[in-house]
VEXKE-300911 format. One record per residue (C-alpha): residue number from 1; residue in three letters; chain; x, y, z. Coordinates in nm, 3 decimals, padded with zeros to 5 digits. Example, Ala and Ser with C-alpha at 12.3 -4.5 7.8 and 13.67 -1.06 7.14 Angstrom:
i:1 | aa:ALA | ch:A | u:01.230 | v:-00.450 | w:00.780;
i:2 | aa:SER | ch:A | u:01.367 | v:-00.106 | w:00.714;
***
This chain:
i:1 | aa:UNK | ch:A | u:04.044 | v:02.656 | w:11.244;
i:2 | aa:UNK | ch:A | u:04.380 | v:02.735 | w:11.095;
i:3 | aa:UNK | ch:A | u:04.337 | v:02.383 | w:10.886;
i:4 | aa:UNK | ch:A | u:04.172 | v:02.346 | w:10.594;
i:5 | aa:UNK | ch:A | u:04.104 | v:02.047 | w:10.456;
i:6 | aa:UNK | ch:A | u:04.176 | v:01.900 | w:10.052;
i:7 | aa:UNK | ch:A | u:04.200 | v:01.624 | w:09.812;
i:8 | aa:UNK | ch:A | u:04.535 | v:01.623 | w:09.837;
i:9 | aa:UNK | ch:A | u:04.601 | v:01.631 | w:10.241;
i:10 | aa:UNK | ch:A | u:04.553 | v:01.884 | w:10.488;
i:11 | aa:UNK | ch:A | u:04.701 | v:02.246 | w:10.454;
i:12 | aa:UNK | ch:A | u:04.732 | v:02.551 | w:10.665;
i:13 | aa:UNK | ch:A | u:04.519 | v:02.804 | w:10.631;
i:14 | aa:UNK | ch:A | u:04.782 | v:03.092 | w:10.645;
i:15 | aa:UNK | ch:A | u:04.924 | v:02.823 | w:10.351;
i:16 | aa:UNK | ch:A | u:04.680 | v:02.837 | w:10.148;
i:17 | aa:UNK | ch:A | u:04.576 | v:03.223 | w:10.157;
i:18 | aa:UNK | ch:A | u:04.956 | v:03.284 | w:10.053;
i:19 | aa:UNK | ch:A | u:04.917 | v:03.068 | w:09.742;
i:20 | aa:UNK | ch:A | u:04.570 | v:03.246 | w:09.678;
i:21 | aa:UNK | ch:A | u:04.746 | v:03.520 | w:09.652;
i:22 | aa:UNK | ch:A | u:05.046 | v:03.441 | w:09.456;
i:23 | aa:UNK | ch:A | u:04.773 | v:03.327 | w:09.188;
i:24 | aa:UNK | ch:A | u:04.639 | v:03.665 | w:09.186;
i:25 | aa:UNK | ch:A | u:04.923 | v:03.812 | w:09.161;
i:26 | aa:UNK | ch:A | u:05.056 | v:03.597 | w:08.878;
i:27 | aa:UNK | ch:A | u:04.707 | v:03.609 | w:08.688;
i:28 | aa:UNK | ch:A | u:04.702 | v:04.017 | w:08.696;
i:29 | aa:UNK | ch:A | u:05.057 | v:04.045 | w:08.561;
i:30 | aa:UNK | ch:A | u:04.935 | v:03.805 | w:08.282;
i:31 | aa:UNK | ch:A | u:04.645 | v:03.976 | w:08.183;
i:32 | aa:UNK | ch:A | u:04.874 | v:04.312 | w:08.203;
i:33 | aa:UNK | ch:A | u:05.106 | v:04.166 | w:07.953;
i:34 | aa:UNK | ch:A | u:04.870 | v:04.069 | w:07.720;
i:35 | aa:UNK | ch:A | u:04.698 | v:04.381 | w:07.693;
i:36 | aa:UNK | ch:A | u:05.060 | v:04.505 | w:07.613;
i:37 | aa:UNK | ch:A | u:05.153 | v:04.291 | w:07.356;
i:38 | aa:UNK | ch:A | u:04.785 | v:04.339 | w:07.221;
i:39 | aa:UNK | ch:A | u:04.803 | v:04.681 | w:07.226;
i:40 | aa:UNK | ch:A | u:04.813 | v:04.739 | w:06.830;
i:41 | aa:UNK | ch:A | u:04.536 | v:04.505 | w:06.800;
i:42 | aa:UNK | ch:A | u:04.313 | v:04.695 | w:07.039;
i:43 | aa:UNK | ch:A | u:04.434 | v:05.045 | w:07.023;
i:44 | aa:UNK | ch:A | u:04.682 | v:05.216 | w:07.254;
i:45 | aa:UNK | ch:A | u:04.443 | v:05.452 | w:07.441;
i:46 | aa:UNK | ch:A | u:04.256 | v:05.130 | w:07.467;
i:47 | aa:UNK | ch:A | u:04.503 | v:04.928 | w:07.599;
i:48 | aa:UNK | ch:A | u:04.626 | v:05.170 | w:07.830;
i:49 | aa:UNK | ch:A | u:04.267 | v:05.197 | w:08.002;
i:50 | aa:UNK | ch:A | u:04.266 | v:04.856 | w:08.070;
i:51 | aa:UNK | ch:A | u:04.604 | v:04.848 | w:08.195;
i:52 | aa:UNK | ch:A | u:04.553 | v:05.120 | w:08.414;
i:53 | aa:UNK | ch:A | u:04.246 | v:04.911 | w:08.545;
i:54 | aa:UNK | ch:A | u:04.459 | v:04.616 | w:08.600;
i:55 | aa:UNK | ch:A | u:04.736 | v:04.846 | w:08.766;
i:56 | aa:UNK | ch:A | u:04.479 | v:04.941 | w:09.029;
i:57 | aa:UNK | ch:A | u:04.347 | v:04.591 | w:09.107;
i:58 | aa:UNK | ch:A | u:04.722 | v:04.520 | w:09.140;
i:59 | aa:UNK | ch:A | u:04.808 | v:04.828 | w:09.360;
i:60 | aa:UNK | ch:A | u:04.514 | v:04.743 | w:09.610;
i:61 | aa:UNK | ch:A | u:04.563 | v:04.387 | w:09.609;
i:62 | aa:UNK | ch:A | u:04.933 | v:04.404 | w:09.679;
i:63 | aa:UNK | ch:A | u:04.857 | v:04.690 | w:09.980;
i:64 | aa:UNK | ch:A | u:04.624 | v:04.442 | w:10.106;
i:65 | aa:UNK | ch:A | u:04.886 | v:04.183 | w:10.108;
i:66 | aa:UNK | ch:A | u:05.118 | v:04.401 | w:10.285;
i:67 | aa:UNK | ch:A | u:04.838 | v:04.469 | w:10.519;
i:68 | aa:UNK | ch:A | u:04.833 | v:04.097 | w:10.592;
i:69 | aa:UNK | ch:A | u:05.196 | v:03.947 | w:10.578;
i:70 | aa:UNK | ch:A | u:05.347 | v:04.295 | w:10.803;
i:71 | aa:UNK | ch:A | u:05.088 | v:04.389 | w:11.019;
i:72 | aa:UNK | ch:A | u:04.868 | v:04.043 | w:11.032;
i:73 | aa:UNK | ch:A | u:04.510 | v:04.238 | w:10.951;
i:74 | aa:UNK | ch:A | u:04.240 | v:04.023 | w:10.930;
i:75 | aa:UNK | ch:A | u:04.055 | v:04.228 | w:10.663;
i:76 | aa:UNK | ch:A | u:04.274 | v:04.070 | w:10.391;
i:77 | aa:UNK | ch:A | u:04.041 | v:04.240 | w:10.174;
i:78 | aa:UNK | ch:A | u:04.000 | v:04.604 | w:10.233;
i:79 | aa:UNK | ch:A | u:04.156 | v:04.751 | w:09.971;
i:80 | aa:UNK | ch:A | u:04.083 | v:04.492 | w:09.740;
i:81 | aa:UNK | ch:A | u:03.732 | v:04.582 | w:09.796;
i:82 | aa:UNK | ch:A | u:03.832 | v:04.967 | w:09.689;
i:83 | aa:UNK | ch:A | u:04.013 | v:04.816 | w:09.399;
i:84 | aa:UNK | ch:A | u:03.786 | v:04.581 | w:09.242;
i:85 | aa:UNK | ch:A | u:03.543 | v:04.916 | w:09.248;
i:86 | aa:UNK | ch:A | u:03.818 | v:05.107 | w:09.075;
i:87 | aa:UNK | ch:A | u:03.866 | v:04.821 | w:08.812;
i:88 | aa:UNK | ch:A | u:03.483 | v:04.833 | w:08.748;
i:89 | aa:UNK | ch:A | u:03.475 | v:05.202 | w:08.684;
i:90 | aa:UNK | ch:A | u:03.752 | v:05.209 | w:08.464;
i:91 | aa:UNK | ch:A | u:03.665 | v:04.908 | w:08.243;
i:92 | aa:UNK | ch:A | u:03.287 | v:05.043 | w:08.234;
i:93 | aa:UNK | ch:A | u:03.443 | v:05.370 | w:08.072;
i:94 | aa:UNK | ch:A | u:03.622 | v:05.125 | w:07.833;
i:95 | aa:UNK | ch:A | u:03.324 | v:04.996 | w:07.715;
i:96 | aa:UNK | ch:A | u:03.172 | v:05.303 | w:07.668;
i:97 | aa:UNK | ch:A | u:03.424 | v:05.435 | w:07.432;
i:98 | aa:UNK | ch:A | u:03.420 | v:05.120 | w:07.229;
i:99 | aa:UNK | ch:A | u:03.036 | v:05.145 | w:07.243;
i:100 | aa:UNK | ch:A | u:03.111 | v:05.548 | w:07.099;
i:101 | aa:UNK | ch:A | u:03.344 | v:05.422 | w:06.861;
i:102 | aa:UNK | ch:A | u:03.165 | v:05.153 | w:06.716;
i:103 | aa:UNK | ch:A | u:02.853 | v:05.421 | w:06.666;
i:104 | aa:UNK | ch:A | u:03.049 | v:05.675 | w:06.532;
i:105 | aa:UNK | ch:A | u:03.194 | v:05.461 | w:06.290;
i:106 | aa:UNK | ch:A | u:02.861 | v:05.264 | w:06.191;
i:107 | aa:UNK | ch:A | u:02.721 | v:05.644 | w:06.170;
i:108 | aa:UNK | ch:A | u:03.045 | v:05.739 | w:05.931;
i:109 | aa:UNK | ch:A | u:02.996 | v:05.394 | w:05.701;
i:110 | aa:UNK | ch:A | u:02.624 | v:05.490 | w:05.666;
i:111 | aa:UNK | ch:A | u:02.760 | v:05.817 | w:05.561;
i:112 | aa:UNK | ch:A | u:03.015 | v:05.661 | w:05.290;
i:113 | aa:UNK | ch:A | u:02.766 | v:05.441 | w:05.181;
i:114 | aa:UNK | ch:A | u:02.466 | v:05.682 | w:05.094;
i:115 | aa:UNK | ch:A | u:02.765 | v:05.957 | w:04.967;
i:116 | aa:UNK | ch:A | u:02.859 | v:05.654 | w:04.726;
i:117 | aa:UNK | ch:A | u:02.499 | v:05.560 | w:04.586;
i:118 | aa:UNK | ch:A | u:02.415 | v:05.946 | w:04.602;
i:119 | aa:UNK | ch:A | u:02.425 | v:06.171 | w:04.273;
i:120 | aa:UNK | ch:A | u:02.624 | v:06.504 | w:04.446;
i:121 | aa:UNK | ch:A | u:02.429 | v:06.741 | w:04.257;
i:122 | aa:UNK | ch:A | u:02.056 | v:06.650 | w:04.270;
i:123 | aa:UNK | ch:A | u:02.061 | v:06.414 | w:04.554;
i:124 | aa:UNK | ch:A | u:01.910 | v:06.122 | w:04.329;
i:125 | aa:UNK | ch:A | u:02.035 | v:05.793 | w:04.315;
i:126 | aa:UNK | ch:A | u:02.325 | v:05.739 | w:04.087;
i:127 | aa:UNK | ch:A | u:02.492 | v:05.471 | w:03.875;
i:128 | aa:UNK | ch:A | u:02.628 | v:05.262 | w:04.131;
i:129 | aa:UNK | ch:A | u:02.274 | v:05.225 | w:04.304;
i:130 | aa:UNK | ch:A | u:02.123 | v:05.104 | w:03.998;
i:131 | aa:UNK | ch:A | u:02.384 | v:04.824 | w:03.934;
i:132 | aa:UNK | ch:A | u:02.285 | v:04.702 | w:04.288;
i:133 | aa:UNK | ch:A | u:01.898 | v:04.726 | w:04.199;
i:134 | aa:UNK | ch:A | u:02.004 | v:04.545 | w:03.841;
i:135 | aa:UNK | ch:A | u:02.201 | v:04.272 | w:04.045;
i:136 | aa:UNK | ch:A | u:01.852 | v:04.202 | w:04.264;
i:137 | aa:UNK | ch:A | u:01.576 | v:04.224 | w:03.956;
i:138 | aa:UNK | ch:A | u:01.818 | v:03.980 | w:03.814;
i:139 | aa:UNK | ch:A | u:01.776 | v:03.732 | w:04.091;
i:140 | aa:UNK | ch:A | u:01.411 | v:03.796 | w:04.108;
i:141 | aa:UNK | ch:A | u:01.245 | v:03.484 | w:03.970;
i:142 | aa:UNK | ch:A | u:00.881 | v:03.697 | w:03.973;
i:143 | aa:UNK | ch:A | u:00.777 | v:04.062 | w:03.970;
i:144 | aa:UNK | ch:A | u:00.709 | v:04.313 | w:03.659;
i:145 | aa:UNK | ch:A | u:00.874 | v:04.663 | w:03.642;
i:146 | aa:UNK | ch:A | u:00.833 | v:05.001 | w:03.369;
i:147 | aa:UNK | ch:A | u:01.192 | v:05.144 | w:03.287;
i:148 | aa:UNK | ch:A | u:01.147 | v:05.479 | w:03.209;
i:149 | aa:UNK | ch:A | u:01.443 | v:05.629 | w:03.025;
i:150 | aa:UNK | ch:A | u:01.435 | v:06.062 | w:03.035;
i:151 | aa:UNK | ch:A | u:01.637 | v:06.327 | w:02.859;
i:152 | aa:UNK | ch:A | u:01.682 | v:06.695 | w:02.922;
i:153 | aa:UNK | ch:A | u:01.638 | v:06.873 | w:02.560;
i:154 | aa:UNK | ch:A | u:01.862 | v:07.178 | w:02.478;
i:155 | aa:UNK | ch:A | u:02.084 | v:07.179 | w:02.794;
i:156 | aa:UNK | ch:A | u:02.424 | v:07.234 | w:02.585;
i:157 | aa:UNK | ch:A | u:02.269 | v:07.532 | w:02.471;
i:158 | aa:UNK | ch:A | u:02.165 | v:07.675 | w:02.800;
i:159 | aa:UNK | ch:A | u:02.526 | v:07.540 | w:02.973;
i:160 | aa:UNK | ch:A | u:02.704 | v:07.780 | w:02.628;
i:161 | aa:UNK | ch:A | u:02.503 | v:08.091 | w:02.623;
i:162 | aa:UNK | ch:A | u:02.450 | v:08.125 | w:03.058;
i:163 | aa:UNK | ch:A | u:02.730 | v:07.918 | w:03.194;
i:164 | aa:UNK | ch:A | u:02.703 | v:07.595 | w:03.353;
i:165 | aa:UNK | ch:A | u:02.555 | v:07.726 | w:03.685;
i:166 | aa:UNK | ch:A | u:02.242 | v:07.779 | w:03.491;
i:167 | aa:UNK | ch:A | u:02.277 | v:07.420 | w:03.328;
i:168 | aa:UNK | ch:A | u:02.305 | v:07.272 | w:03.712;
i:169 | aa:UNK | ch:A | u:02.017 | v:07.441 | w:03.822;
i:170 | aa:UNK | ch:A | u:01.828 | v:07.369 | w:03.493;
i:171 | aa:UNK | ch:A | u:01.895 | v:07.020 | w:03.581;
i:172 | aa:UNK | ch:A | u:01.782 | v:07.036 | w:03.962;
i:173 | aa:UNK | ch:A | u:01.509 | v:07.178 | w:03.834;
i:174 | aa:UNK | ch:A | u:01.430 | v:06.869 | w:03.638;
i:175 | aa:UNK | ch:A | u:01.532 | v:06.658 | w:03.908;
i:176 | aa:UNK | ch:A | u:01.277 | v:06.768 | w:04.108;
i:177 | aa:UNK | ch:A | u:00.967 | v:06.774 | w:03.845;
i:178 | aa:UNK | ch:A | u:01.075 | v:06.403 | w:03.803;
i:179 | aa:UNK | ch:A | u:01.094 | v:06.293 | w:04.149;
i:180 | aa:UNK | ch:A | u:00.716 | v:06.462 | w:04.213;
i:181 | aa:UNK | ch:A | u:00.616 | v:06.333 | w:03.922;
i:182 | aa:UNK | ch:A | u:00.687 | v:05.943 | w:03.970;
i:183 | aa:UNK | ch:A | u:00.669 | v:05.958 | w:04.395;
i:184 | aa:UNK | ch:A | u:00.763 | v:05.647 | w:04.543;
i:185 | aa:UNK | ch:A | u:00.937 | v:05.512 | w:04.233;
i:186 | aa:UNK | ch:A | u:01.329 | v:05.497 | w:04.251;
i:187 | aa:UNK | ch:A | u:01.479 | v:05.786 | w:04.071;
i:188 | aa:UNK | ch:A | u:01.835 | v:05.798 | w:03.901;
i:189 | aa:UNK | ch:A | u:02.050 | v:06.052 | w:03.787;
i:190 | aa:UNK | ch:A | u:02.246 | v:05.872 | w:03.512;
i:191 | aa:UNK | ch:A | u:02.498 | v:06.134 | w:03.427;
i:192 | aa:UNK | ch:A | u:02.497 | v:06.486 | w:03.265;
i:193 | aa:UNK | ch:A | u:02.108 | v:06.506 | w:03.142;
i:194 | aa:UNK | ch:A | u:02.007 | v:06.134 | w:03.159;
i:195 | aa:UNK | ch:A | u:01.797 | v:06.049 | w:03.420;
i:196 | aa:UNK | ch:A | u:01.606 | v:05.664 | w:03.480;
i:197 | aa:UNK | ch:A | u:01.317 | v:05.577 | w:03.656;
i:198 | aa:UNK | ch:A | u:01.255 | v:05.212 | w:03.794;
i:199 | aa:UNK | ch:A | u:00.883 | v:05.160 | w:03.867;
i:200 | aa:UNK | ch:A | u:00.795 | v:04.839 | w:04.023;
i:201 | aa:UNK | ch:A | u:00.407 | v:04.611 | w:04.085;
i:202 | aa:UNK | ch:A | u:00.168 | v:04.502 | w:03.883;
i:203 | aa:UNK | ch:A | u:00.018 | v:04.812 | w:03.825;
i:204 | aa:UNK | ch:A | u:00.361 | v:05.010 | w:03.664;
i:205 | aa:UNK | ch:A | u:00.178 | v:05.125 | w:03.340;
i:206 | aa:UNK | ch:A | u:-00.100 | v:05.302 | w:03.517;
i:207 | aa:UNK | ch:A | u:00.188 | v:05.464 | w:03.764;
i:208 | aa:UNK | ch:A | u:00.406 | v:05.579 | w:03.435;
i:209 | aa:UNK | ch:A | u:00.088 | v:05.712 | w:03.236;
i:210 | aa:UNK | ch:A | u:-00.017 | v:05.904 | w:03.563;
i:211 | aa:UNK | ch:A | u:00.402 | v:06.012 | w:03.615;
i:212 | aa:UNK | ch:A | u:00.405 | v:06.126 | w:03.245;
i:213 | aa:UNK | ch:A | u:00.074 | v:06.375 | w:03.274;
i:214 | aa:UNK | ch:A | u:00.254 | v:06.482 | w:03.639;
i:215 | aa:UNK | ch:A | u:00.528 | v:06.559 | w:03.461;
i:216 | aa:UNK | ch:A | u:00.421 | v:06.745 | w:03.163;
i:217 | aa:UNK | ch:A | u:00.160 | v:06.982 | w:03.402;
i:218 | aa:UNK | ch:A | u:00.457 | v:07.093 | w:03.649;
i:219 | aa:UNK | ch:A | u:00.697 | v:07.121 | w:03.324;
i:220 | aa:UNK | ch:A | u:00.421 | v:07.387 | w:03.230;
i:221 | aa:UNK | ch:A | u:00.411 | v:07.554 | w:03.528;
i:222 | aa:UNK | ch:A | u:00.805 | v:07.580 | w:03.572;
i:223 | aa:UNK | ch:A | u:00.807 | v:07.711 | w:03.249;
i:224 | aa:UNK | ch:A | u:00.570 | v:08.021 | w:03.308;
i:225 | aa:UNK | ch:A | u:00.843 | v:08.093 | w:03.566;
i:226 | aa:UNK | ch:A | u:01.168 | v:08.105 | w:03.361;
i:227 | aa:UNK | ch:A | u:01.283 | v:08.292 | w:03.037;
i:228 | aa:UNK | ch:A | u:01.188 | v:08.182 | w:02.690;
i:229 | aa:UNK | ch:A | u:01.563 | v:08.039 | w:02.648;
i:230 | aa:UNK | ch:A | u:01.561 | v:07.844 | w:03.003;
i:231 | aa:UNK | ch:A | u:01.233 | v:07.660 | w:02.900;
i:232 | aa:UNK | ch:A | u:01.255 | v:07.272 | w:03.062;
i:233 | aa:UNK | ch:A | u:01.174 | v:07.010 | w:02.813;
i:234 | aa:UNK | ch:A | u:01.217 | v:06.647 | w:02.894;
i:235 | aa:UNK | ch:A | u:01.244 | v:06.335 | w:02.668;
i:236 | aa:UNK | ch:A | u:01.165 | v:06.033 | w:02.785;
i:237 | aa:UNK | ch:A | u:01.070 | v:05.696 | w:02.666;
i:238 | aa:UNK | ch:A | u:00.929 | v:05.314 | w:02.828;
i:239 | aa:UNK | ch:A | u:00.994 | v:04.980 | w:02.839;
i:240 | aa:UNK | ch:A | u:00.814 | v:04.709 | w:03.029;
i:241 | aa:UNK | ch:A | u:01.005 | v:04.487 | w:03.242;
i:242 | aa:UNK | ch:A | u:00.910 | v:04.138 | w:03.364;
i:243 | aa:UNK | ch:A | u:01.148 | v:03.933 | w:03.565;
i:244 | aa:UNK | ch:A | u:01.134 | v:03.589 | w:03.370;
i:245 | aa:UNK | ch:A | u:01.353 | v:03.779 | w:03.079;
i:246 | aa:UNK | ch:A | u:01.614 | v:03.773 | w:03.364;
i:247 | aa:UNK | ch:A | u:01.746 | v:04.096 | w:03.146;
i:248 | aa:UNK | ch:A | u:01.700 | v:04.458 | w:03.324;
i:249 | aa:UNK | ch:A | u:01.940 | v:04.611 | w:03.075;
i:250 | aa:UNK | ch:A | u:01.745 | v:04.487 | w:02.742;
i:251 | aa:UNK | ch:A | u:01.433 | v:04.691 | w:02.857;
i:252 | aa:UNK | ch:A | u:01.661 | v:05.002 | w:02.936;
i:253 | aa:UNK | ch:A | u:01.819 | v:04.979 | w:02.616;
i:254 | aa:UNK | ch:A | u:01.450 | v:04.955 | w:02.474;
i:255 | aa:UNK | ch:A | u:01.388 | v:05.283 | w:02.680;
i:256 | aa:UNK | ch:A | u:01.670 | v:05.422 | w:02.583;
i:257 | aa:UNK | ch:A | u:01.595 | v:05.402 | w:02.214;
i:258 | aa:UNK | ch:A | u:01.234 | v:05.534 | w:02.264;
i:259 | aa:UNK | ch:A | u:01.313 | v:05.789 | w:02.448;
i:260 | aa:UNK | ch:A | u:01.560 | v:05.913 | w:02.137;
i:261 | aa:UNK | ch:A | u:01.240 | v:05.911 | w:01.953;
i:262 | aa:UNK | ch:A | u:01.084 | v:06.156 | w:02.156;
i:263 | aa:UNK | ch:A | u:01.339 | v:06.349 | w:02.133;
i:264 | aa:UNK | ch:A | u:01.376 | v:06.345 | w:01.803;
i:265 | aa:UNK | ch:A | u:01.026 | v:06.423 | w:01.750;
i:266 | aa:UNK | ch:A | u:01.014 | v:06.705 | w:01.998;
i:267 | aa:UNK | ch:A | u:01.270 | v:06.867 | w:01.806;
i:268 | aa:UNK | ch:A | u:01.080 | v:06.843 | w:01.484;
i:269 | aa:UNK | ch:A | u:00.796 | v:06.986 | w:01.629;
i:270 | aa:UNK | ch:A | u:00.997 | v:07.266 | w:01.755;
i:271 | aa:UNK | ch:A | u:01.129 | v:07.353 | w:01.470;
i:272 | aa:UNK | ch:A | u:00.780 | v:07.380 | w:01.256;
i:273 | aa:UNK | ch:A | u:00.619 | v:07.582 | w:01.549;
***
């Protein structure tokens, strides 16, 4: 029937196609001129992806409607069919690249992020990823925690009379002995010489006597490896931590001090050998 019946009254079928299509028609070049005015928000080789998408749903819409209104076809929707396939393609390849782009740049955050809690030199943890660990013992209402505070002895020394590419490797060399020696504890390169560990349970002390005796036997055995003026000799002191104090930097400073002790003793007994 070339009727078709509506809420409103009765209209022809030929009618009512033709308004169909001016609809289309209209909601295409809509869509096409938002992507254009959008186009700084969503990237111009973004925009003009989806453009060209829209383009060819227009294209084989608007041959289709030729097909109909000049040579009455009664496939109205050949080419539209062709289209719509087009406009699939093209928009899955859109989604792909934003799916790329969004990797790539999670991947290149991940990147910045560990490059900006990452010492450059030893590959510890630095400054900035102990504030963040500070920030969370502090809102810890429960937990206990052994700040270990170490020193490299004599590395002004070795940095004046060998140059300071002996004083980096002297300190990747202590790097190292530290993060075997405490495994599994979070290591941190403080700057120049200073290095902190952060040992966390219940059972901390045990972990830091253990860490210290680790530490000592593969300073030993580094030792027997280098000359008598590269020797590796590490300071260090403690401080118990528990989270009820609600004040991480109090035990480091408590640390700190103690592990100037050491070192002040080690030189002593240096200088009587």
């Amino acid at each position: 029937s070339d009727v078709c019946s509506s809420d409103l009254g009765f209209f022809d079928y030929h009618e009512l196609l033709f308004m169909i299509h001016i609809m289309l028609i209209y909601g295409v070049a809509i869509c096409i001129t938002m992507l254009i005015r959008g186009k700084k928000r969503i990237g111009r080789q973004y925009s003009r992806i989806l453009i060209l998408a829209f383009i060819l749903l227009f294209a084989a819409g608007a041959v289709d409607l030729a097909r109909y209104y000049i040579y009455r076809d009664s496939d109205v929707a050949k080419f539209s069919r062709i289209g719509i396939a087009l406009f699939i393609a093209v928009f899955a390849v859109y989604e792909l690249r934003q799916l790329f782009d969004l990797t790539r740049k999670g991947m290149e955050l991940e990147v910045m992020e560990k490059l900006a809690h990452t010492d450059g030199l030893t590959g510890l943890l630095n400054r900035n990823a102990l504030e963040e660990l500070e920030d969370q013992i502090k809102s810890q209402s429960e937990g206990s925690f052994v700040f270990v505070q170490l020193d490299i002895n004599g590395l002004k020394g070795i940095n004046d009379t060998f140059g300071h590419a002996a004083g980096d490797a002297h300190i990747m060399a202590a790097a190292d002995i530290i993060t075997e020696s405490f495994m599994g504890s979070k290591v941190f390169r403080m700057g120049g010489d200073e290095f902190l560990i952060v040992i966390e349970g219940k059972d901390s002390p045990s972990v830091f006597e253990k860490g210290i005796k680790a530490m000592a036997a593969l300073e030993e055995e580094y030792n027997k490896t280098v000359d008598e003026d590269k020797r590796l000799e590490i300071a260090y002191g403690f401080s118990e931590y528990d989270c009820s104090a609600h004040d991480p930097e109090e035990a480091e400073r408590v640390a700190d001090m103690r592990m100037y002790e050491c070192k002040t003793k080690m030189k002593t007994a240096g200088a009587n050998a």
